[in-house]
Structures are given as structure tokens and as C-alpha cells.
MDAnalysis code that builds the backbone (N, CA, C; Angstrom):
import MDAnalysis as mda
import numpy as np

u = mda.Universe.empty(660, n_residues=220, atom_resindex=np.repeat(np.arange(220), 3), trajectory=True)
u.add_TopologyAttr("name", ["N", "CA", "C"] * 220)
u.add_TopologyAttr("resid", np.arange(1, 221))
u.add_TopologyAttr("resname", ["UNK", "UNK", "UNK", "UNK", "UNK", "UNK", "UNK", "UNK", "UNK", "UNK", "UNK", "UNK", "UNK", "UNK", "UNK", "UNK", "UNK", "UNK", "UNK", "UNK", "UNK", "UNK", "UNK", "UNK", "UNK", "UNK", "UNK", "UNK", "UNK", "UNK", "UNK", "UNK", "UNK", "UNK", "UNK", "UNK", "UNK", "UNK", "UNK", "UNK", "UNK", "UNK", "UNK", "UNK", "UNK", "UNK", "UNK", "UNK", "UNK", "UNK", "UNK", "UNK", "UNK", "UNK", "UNK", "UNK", "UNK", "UNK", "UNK", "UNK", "UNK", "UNK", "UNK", "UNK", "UNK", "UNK", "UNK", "UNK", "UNK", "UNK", "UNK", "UNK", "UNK", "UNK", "UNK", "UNK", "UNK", "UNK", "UNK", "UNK", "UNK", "UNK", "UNK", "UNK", "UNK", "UNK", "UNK", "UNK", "UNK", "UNK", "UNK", "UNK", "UNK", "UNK", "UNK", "UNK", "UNK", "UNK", "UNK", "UNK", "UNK", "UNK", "UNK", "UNK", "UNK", "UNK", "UNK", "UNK", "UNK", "UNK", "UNK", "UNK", "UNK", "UNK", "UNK", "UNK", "UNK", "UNK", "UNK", "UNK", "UNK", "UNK", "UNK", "UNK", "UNK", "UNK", "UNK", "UNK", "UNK", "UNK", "UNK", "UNK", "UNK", "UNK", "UNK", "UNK", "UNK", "UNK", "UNK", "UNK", "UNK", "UNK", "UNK", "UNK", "UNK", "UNK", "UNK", "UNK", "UNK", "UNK", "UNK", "UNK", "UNK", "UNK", "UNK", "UNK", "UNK", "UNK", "UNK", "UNK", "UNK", "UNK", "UNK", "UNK", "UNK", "UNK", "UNK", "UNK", "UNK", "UNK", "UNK", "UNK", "UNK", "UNK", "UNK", "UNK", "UNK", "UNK", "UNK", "UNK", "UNK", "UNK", "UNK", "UNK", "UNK", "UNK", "UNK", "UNK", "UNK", "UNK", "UNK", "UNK", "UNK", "UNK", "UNK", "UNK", "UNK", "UNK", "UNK", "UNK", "UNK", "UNK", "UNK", "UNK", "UNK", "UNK", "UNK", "UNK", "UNK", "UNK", "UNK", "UNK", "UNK", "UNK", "UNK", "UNK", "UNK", "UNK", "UNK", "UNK"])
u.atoms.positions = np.array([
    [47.154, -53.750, -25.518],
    [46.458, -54.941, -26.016],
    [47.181, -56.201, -25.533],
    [46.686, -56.868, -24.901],
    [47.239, -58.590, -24.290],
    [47.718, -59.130, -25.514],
    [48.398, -59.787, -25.350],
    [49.289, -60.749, -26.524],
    [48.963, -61.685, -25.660],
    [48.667, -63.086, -26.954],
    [48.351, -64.337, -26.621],
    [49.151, -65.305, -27.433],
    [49.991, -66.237, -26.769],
    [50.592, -67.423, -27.527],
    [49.588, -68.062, -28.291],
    [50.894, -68.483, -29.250],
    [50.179, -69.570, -30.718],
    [49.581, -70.891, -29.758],
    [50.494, -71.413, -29.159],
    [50.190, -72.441, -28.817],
    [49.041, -72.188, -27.741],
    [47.456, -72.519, -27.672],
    [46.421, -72.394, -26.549],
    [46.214, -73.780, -26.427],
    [47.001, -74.820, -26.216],
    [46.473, -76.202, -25.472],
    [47.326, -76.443, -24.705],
    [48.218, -76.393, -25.053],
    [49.521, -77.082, -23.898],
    [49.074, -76.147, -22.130],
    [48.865, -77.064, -21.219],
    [48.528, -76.614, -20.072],
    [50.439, -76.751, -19.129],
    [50.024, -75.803, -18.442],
    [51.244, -75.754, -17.529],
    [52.175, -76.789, -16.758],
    [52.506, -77.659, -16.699],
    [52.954, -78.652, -15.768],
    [53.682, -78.677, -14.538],
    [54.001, -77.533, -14.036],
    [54.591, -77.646, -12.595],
    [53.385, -76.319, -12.017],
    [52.338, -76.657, -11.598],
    [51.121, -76.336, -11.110],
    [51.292, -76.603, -9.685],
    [51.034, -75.481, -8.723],
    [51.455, -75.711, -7.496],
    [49.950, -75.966, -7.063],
    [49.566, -77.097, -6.460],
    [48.091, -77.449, -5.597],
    [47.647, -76.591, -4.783],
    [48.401, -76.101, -3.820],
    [48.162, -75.346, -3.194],
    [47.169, -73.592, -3.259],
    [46.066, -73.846, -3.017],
    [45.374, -72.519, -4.058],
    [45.581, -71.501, -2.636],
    [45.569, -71.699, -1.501],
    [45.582, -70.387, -0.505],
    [46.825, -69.885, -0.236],
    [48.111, -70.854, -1.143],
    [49.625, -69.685, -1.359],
    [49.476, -69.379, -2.620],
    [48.464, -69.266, -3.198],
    [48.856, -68.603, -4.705],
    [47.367, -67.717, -4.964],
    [46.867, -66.882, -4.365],
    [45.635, -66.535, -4.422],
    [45.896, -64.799, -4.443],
    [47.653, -64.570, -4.503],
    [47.380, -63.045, -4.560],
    [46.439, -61.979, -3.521],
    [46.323, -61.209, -4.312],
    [45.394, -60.172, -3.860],
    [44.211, -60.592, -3.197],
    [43.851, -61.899, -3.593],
    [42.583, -62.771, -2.812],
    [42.320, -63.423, -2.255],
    [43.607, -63.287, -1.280],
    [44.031, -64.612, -0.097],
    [43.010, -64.283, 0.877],
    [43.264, -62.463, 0.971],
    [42.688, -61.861, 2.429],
    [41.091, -62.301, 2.098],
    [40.821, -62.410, 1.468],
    [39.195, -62.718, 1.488],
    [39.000, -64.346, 1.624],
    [39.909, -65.236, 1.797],
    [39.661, -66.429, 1.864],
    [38.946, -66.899, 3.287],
    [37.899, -67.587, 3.881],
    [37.337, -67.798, 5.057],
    [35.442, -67.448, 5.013],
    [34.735, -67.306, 6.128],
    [33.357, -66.744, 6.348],
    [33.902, -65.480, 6.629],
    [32.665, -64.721, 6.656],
    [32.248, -63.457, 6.995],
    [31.166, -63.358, 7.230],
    [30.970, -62.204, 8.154],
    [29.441, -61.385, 8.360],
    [29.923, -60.051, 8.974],
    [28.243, -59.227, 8.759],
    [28.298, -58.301, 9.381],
    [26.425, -58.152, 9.027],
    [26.533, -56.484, 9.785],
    [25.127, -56.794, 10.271],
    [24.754, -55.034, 9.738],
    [25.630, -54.236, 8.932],
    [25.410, -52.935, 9.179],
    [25.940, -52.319, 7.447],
    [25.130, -53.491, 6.727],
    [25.575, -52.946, 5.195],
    [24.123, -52.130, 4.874],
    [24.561, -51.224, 3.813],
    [23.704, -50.343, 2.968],
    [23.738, -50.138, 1.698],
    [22.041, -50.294, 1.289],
    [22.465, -50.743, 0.104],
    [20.810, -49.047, -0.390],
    [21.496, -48.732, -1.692],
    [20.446, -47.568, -1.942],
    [19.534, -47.989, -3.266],
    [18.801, -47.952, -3.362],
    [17.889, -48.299, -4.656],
    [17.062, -48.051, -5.184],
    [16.791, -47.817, -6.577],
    [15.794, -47.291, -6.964],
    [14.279, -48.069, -6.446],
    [13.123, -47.096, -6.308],
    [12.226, -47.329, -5.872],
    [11.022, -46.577, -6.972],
    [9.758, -46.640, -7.055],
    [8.647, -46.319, -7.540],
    [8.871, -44.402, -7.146],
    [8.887, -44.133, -5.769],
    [8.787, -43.420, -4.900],
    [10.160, -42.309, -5.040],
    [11.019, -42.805, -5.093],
    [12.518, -42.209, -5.144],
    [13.311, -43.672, -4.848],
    [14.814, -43.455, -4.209],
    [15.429, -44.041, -3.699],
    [15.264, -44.533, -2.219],
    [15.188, -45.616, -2.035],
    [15.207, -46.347, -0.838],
    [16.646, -46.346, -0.279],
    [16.798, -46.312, 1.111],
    [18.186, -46.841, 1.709],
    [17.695, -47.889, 2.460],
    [18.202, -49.161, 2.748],
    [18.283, -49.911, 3.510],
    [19.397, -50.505, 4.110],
    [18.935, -50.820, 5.330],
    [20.079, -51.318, 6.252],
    [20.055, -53.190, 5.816],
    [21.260, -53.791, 5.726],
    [20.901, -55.299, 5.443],
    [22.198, -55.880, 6.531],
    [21.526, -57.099, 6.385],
    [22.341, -58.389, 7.484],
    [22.894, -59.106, 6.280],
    [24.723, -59.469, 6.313],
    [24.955, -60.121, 5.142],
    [26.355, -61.165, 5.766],
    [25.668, -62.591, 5.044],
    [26.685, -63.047, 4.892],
    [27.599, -64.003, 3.687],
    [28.792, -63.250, 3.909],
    [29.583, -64.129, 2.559],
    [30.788, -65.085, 2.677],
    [30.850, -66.424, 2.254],
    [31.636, -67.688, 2.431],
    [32.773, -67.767, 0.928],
    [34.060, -67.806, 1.240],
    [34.774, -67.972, -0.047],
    [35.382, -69.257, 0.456],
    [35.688, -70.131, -0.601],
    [36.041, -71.053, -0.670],
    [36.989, -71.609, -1.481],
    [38.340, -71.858, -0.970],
    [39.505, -71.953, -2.319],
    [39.071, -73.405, -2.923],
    [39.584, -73.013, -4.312],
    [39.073, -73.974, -5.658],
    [40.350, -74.421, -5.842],
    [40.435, -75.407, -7.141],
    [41.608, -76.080, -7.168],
    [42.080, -75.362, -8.501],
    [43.377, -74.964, -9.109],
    [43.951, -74.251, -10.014],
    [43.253, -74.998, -10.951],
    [42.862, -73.320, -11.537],
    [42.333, -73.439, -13.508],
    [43.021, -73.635, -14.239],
    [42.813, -73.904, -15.481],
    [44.136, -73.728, -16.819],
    [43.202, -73.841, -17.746],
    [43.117, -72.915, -18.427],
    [42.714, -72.571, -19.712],
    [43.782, -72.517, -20.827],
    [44.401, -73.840, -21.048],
    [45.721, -74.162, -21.482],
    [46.725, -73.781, -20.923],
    [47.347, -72.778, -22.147],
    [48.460, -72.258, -21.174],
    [47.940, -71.029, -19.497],
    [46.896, -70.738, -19.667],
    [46.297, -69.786, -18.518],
    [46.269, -70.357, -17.602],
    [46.502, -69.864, -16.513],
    [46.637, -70.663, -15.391],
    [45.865, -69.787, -14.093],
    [44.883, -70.088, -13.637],
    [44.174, -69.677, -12.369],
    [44.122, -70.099, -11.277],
    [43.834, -68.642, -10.320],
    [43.059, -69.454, -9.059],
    [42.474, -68.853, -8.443],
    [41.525, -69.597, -7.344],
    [40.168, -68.786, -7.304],
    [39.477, -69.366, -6.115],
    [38.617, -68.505, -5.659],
    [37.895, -68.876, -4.771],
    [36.138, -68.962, -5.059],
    [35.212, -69.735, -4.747],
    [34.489, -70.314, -5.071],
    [33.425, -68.897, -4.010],
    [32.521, -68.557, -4.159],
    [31.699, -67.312, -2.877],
    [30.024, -67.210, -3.526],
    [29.799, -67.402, -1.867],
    [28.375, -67.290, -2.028],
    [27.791, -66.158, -1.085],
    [27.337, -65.033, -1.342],
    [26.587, -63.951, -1.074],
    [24.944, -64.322, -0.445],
    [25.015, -64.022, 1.077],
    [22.930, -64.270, 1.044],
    [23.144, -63.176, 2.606],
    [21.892, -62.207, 1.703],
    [21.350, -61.348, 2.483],
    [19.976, -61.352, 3.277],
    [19.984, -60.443, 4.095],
    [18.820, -60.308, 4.675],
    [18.464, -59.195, 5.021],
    [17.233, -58.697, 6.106],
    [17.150, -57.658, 6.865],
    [16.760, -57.736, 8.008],
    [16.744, -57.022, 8.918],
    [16.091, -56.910, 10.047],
    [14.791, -57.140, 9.940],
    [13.956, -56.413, 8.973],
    [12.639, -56.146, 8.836],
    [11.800, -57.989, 8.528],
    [12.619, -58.251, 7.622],
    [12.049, -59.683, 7.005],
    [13.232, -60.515, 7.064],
    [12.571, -61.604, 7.203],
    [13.241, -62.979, 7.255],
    [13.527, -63.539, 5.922],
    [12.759, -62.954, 4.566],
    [13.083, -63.375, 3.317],
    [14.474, -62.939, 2.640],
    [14.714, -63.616, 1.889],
    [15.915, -63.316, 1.155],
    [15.900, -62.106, 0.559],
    [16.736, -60.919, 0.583],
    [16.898, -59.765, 0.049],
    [17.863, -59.611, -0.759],
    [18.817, -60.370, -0.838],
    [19.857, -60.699, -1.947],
    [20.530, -61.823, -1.980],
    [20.616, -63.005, -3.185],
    [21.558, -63.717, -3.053],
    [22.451, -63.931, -4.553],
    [23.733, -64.230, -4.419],
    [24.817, -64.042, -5.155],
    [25.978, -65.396, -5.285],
    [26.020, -65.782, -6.709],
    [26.958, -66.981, -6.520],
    [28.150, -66.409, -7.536],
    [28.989, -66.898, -7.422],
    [29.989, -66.713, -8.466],
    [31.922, -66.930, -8.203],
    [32.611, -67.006, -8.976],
    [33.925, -66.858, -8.374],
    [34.854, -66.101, -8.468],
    [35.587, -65.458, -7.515],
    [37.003, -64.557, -7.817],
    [38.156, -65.252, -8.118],
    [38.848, -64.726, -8.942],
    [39.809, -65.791, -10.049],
    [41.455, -64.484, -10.170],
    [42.247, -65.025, -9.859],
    [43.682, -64.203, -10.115],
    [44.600, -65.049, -11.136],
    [45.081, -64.449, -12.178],
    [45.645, -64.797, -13.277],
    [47.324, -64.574, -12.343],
    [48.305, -65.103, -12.117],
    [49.674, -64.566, -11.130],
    [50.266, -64.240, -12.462],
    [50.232, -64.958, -13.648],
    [51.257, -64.559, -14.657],
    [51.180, -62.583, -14.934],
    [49.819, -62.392, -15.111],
    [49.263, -61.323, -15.225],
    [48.919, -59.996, -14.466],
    [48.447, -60.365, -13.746],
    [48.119, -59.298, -12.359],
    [46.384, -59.230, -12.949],
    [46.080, -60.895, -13.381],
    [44.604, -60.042, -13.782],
    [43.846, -61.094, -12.707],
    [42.517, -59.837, -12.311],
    [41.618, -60.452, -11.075],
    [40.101, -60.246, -11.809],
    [39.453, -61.236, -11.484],
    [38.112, -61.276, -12.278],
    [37.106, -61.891, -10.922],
    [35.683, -61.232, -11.633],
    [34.866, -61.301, -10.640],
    [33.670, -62.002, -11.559],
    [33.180, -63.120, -11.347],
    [32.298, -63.794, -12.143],
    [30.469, -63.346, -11.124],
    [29.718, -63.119, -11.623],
    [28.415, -62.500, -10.645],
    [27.221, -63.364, -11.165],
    [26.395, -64.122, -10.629],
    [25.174, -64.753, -10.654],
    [24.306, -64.348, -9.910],
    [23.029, -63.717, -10.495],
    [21.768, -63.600, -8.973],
    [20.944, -64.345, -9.884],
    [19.764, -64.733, -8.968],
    [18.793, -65.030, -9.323],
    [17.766, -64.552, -9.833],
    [17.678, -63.405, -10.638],
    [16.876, -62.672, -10.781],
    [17.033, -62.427, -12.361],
    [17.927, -63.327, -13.155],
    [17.900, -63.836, -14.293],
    [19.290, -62.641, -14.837],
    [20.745, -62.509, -13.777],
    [21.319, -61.591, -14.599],
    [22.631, -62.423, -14.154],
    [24.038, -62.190, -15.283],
    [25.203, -62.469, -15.191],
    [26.364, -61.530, -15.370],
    [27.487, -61.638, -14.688],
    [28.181, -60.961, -14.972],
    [30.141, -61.203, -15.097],
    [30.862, -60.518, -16.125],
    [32.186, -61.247, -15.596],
    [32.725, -59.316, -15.542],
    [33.621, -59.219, -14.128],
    [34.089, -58.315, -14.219],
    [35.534, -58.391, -14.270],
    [36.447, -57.329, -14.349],
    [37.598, -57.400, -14.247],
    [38.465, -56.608, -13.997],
    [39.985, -56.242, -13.646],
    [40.766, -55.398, -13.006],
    [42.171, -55.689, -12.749],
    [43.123, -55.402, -12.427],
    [44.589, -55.178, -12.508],
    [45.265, -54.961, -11.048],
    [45.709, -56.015, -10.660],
    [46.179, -56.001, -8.912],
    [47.464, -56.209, -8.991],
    [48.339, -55.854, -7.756],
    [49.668, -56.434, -7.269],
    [48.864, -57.870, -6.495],
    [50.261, -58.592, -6.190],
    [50.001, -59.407, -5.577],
    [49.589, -59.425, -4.000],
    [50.210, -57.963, -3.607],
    [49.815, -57.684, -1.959],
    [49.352, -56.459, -2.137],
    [48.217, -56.074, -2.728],
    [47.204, -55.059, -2.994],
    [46.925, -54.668, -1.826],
    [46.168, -53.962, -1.500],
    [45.431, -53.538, -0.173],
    [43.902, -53.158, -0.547],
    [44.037, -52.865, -1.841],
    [42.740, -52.775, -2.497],
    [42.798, -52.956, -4.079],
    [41.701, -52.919, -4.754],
    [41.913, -53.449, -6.239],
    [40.303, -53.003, -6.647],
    [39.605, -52.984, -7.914],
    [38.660, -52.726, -8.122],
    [38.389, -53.922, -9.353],
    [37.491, -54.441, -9.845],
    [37.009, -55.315, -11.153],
    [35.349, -54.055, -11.621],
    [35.657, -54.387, -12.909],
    [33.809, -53.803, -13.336],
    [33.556, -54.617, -14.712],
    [32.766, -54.006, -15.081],
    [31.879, -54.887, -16.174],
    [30.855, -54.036, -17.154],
    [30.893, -53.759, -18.126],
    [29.546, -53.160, -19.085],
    [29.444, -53.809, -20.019],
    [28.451, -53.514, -19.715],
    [26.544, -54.120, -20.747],
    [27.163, -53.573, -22.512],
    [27.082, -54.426, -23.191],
    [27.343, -54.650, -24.717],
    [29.023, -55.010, -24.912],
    [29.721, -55.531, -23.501],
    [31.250, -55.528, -24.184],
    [31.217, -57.341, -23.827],
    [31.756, -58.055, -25.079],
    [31.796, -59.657, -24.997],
    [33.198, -59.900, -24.444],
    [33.579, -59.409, -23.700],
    [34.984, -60.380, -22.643],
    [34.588, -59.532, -21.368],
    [34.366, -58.440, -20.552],
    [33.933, -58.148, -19.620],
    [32.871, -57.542, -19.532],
    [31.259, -58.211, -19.558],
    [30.391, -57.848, -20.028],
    [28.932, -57.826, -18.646],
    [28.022, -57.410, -19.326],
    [26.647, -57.996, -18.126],
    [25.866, -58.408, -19.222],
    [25.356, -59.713, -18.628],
    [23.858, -60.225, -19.270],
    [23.047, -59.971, -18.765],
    [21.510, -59.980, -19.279],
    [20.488, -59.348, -18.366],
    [19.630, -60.080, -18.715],
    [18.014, -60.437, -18.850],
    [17.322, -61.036, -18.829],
    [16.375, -59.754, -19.962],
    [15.445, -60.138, -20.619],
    [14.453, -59.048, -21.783],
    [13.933, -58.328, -21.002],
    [13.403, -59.009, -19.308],
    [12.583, -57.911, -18.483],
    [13.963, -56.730, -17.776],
    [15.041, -57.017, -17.010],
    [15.765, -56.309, -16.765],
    [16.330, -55.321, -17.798],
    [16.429, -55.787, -19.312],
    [16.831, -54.600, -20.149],
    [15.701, -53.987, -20.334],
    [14.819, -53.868, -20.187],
    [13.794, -53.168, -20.170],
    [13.315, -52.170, -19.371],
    [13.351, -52.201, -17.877],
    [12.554, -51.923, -16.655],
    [13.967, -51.715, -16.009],
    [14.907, -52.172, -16.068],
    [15.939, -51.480, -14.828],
    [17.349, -52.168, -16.290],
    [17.604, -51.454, -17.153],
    [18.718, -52.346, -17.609],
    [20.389, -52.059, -17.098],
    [21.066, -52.441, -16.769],
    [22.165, -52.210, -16.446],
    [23.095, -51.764, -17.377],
    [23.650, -50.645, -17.145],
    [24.665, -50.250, -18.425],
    [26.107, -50.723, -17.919],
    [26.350, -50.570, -16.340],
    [27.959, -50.855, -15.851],
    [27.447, -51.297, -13.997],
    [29.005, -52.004, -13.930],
    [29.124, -52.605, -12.829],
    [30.467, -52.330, -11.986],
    [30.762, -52.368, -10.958],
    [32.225, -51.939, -10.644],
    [31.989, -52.103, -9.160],
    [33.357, -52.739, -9.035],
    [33.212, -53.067, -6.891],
    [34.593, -52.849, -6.722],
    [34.629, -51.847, -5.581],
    [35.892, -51.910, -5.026],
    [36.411, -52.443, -3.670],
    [37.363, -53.990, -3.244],
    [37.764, -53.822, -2.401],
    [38.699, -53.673, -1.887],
    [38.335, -53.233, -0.399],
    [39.630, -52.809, 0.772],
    [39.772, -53.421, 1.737],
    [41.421, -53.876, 1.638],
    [41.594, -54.427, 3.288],
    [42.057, -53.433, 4.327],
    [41.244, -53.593, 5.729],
    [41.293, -52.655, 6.656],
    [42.372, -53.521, 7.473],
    [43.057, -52.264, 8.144],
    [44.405, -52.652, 9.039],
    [43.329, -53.726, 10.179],
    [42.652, -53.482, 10.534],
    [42.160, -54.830, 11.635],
    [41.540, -55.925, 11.311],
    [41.927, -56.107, 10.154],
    [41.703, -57.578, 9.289],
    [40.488, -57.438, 9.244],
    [39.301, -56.689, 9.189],
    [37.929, -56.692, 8.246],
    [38.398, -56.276, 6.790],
    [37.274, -56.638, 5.939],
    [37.481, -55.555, 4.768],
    [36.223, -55.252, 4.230],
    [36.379, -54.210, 3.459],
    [35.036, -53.252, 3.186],
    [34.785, -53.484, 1.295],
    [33.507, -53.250, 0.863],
    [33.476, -53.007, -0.456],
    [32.380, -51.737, -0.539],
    [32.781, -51.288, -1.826],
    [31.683, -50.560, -2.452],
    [31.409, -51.082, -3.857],
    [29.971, -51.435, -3.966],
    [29.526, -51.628, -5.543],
    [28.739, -50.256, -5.816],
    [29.022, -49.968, -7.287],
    [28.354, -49.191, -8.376],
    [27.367, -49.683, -9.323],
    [26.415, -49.891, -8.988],
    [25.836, -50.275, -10.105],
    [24.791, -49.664, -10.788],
    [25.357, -49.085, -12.716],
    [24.577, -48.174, -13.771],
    [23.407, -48.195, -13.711],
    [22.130, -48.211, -13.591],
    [20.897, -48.783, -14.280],
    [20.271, -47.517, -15.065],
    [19.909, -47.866, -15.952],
    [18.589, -46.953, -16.321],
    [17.126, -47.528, -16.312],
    [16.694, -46.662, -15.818],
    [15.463, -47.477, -15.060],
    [14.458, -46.875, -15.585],
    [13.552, -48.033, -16.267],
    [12.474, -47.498, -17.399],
    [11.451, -46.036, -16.718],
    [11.398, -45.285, -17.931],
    [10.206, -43.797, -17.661],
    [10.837, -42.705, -17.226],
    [12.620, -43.035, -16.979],
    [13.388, -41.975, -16.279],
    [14.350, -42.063, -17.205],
    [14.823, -40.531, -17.259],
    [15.690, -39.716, -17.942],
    [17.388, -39.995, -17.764],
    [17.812, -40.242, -16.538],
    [18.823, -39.907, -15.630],
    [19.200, -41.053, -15.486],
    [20.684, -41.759, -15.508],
    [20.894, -42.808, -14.853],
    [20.886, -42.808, -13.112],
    [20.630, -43.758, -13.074],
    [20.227, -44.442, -11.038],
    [22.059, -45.161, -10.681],
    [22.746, -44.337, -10.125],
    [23.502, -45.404, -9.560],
    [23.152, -46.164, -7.884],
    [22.948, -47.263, -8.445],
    [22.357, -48.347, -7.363],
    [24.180, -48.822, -6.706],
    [23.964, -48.346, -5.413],
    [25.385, -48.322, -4.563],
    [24.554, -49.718, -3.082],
    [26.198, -49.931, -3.002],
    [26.399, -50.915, -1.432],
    [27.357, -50.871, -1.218],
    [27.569, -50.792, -0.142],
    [28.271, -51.121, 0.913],
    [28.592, -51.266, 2.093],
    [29.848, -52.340, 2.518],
    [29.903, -53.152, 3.930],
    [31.169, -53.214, 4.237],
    [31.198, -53.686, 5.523],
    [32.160, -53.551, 5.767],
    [32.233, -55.437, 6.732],
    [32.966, -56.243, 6.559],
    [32.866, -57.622, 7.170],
    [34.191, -58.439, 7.569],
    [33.589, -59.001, 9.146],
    [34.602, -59.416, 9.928],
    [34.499, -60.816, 9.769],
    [35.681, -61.602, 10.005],
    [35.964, -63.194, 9.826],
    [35.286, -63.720, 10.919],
    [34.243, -64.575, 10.526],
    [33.956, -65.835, 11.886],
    [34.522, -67.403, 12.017],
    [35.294, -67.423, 10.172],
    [35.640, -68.943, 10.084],
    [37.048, -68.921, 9.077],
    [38.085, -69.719, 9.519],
    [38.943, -70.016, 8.096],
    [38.360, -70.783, 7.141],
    [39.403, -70.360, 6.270],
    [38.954, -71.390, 4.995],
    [39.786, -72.807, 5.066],
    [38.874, -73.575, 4.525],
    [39.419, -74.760, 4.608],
    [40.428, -75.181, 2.951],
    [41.159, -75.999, 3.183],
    [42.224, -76.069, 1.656],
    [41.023, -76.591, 0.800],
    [41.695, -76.397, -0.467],
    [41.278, -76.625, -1.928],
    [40.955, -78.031, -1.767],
    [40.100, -78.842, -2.329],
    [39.948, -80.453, -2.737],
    [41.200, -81.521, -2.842],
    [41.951, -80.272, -4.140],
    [43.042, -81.289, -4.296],
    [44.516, -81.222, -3.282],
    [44.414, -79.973, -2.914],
    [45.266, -79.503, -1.532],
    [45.259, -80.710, -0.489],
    [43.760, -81.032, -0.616],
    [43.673, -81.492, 1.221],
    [43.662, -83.047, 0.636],
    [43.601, -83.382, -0.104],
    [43.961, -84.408, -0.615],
    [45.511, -84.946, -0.554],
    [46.297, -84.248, -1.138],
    [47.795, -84.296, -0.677],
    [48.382, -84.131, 0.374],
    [47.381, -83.105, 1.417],
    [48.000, -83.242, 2.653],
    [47.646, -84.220, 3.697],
    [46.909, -85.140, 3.581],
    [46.004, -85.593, 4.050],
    [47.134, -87.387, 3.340],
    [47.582, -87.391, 2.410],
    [48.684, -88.628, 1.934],
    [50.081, -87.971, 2.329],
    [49.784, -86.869, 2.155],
    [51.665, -86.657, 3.261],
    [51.188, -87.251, 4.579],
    [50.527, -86.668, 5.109],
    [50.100, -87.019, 6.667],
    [50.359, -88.677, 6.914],
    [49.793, -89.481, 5.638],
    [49.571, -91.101, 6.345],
    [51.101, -91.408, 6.258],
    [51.559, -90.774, 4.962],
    [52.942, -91.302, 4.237],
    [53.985, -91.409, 5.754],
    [53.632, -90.182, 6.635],
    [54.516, -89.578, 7.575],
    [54.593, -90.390, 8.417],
    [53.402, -90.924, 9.002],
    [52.292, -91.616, 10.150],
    [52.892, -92.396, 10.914],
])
């Protein structure tokens, strides 16, 4: 069980700006990505569908949290899929990955548009190579929200993603995701995964590039 100090206001004061040396386990994901050869399986009317999808995902370092004494940091990521077949959107995803350093705790915050939320969570070193976060439906600190039609017709019971960094600097995930999907007996695990290479660095945090940017003139 986590133990929590009396005191929850006093915020930290020697807060290092810098969010891409303090990002842990979630440095390696800092920058763009794509790839062109993810699979994702899903329930269908029919059975399960497999599809092939085109995906790309952008993380973006944020400037350190503090939830008083808590202290975060995180990268800001936006998820948008496609397919070969269609030009329409086939998945899109907002949310942020967040590393606690006091802790070893890594959280995965999940938004789609399709009226569902999620906060997941999990337990990393700081030079992980892989780590996992998940999430279930009825728990209020790592939980899923769903919308009246999704608990209904596909409700989600659990969530869980694991990633890996590959020795040639891609890295891969797999998601799990529970559903029970109305008129059927059996849970559906709705799976993806990819595997994605860097096309861009990340650029510093707001308040990062702000300071480096007054060292720079200070220097000038």
C-alpha cells in the first residue's frame, strides 16, 4: 500500500526544467514516429477482423507536474491512424505518459473519440527496456470510463499495453484490450500491435526552451 505524506501542498522547489533528462523509462519514446505494418484484430458482426493499419504517433515533452509534493513528467502524444483501404480516420488517440522518478510509477492517460477514457498504470526502472501500464473498468485510481452505449454493446472490462525498446532504436507495443461484446458469452480480447521507427526529434519542453534560449542571449 503507497504511503502518502501529511503535508499534500507544499510543492517541490529544486525542480529540474529540463523534462527530456528526467523522463526515465520514457525518454526513448520522446520524438515522431511511423510505421506502416501495424495490426490490429477486432471484433466484428461476422467474427474477428484483422487489419493491417498505417500509424502515426508524436510525443511531446511537457513541462514538470506537481501535484504538491508529487512531482512529474511527461510527454504530451497524439495517436492517428489509417489504412491502406481508406483515407478516413481508423483510430485516433490523445493523452499523456507521465513518470513519477520518486517512485518508479509510469502512467498512461487514454482519450478516443468515441466517448471513452482511460488512466493506466505500472512500475519501471529508470532504464527499462520494457514496462507495461493497464487499467480496469470499476477501479477509481486506475480505471476505464466508457460512454452508456460502449457499456452496453462492446463494454470494456481491462486494458493493458506493453512497451519494448528494440536494440535498433524502433520500439514495439502490444495492447490488450477486455471487451465483452453484447449477445456473446466469451470475452473478445481486442489486440494491436506495431512496431515504429523515428522520423523526427523531440523538441524541449516550453519552459526548457525558454531557459535555453536566455542562457543563449545571456552568453551572446
Amino acid at each position: 500500500m503507497t504511503t502518502f505524506p501529511e503535508d499534500v501542498f507544499t510543492e517541490p522547489s529544486d525542480v529540474d526544467p529540463d523534462t527530456l533528462a528526467n523522463l526515465g523509462p520514457l525518454r526513448r519514446l520522446a520524438g515522431h514516429w511511423r510505421a506502416r505494418k501495424g495490426v490490429d484484430l477486432n471484433p466484428k458482426a461476422d467474427g474477428p477482423e484483422r487489419r493491417t493499419f498505417i500509424e502515426r504517433i508524436d510525443f511531446d515533452p511537457i513541462d514538470p507536474q506537481a501535484n504538491g509534493p508529487q512531482l512529474l513528467y511527461g510527454l504530451r502524444y497524439h495517436i492517428h491512424i489509417t489504412t491502406e483501404e481508406e483515407d478516413i480516420t481508423f483510430h485516433d488517440q490523445v493523452g499523456y505518459w507521465l513518470w513519477e522518478p520518486a517512485t518508479g510509477l509510469v502512467m498512461q492517460t487514454v482519450a478516443i473519440p468515441r466517448g471513452q477514457v482511460a488512466l493506466a498504470s505500472g512500475q519501471a526502472a529508470p532504464d527499462a527496456d520494457r514496462f507495461t501500464v493497464s487499467a480496469k473498468r470499476g477501479e477509481t485510481g486506475y480505471g476505464v470510463c466508457s460512454t452508456a452505449f460502449l457499456e452496453y454493446a462492446f463494454r470494456t472490462d481491462s486494458y493493458q499495453i506493453e512497451i519494448v525498446y528494440n536494440p535498433d532504436g524502433s520500439w514495439s507495443y502490444i495492447t490488450d484490450t477486455v471487451l465483452m461484446v453484447h449477445g456473446r458469452d466469451v470475452p473478445f480480447s481486442h489486440r494491436d500491435e506495431n512496431t515504429l521507427r523515428k522520423v523526427a526529434e523531440p523538441k524541449l519542453n516550453p519552459l526548457a526552451a525558454i531557459l535555453a534560449k536566455r542562457k543563449a542571449a545571456a552568453s551572446g
